[in-house]
N, C-alpha and C positions, 0 to 999 in steps of 0.2 A: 571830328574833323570839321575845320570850320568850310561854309560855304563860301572864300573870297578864291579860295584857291580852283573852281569849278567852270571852266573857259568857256561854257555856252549856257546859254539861258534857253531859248528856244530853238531848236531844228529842225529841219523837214525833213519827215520819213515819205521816199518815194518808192514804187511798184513800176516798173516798167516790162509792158508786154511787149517782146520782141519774137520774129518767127525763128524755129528752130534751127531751119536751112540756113540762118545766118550765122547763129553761133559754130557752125560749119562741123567741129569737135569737140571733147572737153580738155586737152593741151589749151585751144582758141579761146572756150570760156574761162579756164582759169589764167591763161596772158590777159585777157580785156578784164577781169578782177584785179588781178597785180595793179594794172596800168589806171584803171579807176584810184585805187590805193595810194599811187604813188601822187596823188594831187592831194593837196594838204586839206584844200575846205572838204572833201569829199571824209568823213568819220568814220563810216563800216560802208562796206560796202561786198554784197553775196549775189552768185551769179548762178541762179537753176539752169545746170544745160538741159535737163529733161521735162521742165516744164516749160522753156524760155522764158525764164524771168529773171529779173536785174532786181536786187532790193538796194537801197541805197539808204543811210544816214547824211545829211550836209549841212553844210552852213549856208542858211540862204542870203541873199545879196536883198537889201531891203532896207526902208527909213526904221523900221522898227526896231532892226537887228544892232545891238551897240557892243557887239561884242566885238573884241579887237584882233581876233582871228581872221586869217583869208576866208574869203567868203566865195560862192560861186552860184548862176541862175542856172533853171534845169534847159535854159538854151545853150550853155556853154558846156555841161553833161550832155545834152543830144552833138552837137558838136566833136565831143570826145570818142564816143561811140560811132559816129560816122566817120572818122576818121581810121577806126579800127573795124570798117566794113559792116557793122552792127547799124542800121537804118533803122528810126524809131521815131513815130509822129508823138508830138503833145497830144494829140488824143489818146495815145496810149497809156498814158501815164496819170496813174493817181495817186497825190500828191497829201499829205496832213502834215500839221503841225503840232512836233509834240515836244515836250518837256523832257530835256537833258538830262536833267537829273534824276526824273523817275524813271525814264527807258533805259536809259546806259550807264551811269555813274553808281548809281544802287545798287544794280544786280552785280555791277561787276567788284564794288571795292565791300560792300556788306550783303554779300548774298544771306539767303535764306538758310537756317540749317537744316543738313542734305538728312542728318536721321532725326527719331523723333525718341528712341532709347540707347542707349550705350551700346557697342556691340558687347555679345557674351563676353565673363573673362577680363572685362573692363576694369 
């Protein structure tokens, strides 16, 4: 498969600690997952109600970034989330920069193989 067809180079994997009383239920945390979802720069996006944690994949907004995808800062994600009653400081949030292609595009289009013998009968 060639690498031209592969739409991000770099993205930010972020963690955000939010309290639990906020995500109120889990109907609540799985609508503020959909609704994260439905924004294009935002890539994966998983919502712990029982730990209150938000995991996020994105396209971050930056001179570095040349990809031609929507892009989005994690003040317009804390924005998003307050909107949906979800209140979250930049201190909460810890934020890396990782590789597209070895976090998400690998495991999902060449994963690993799952046995290591044939099943019986093979």
């Amino acid at each position: 498969m060639s690498l031209d067809i592969i739409p991000y180079d770099k993205i930010k994997y972020a963690k955000i600690k939010v309290k639990k009383e906020e995500l109120i239920d889990m109907p609540h945390a799985a609508r503020l997952q959909y609704r994260l979802l439905t924004n294009e720069a935002i890539i994966k996006a998983k919502v712990h109600f029982n730990e209150g944690l938000i995991e996020l994949y994105y396209n971050p907004k930056g001179k570095e970034n040349k990809s031609l995808q929507p892009k989005i800062s994690m003040e317009e994600i804390l924005k998003i989330l307050s909107d949906n009653n979800v209140h979250a400081k930049i201190e909460d949030v810890k934020e890396e920069v990782v590789d597209y292609k070895e976090k998400l595009f690998e495991p999902t289009f060449h994963p690993k193989e799952i046995r290591r013998v044939k099943p019986y009968g093979w």
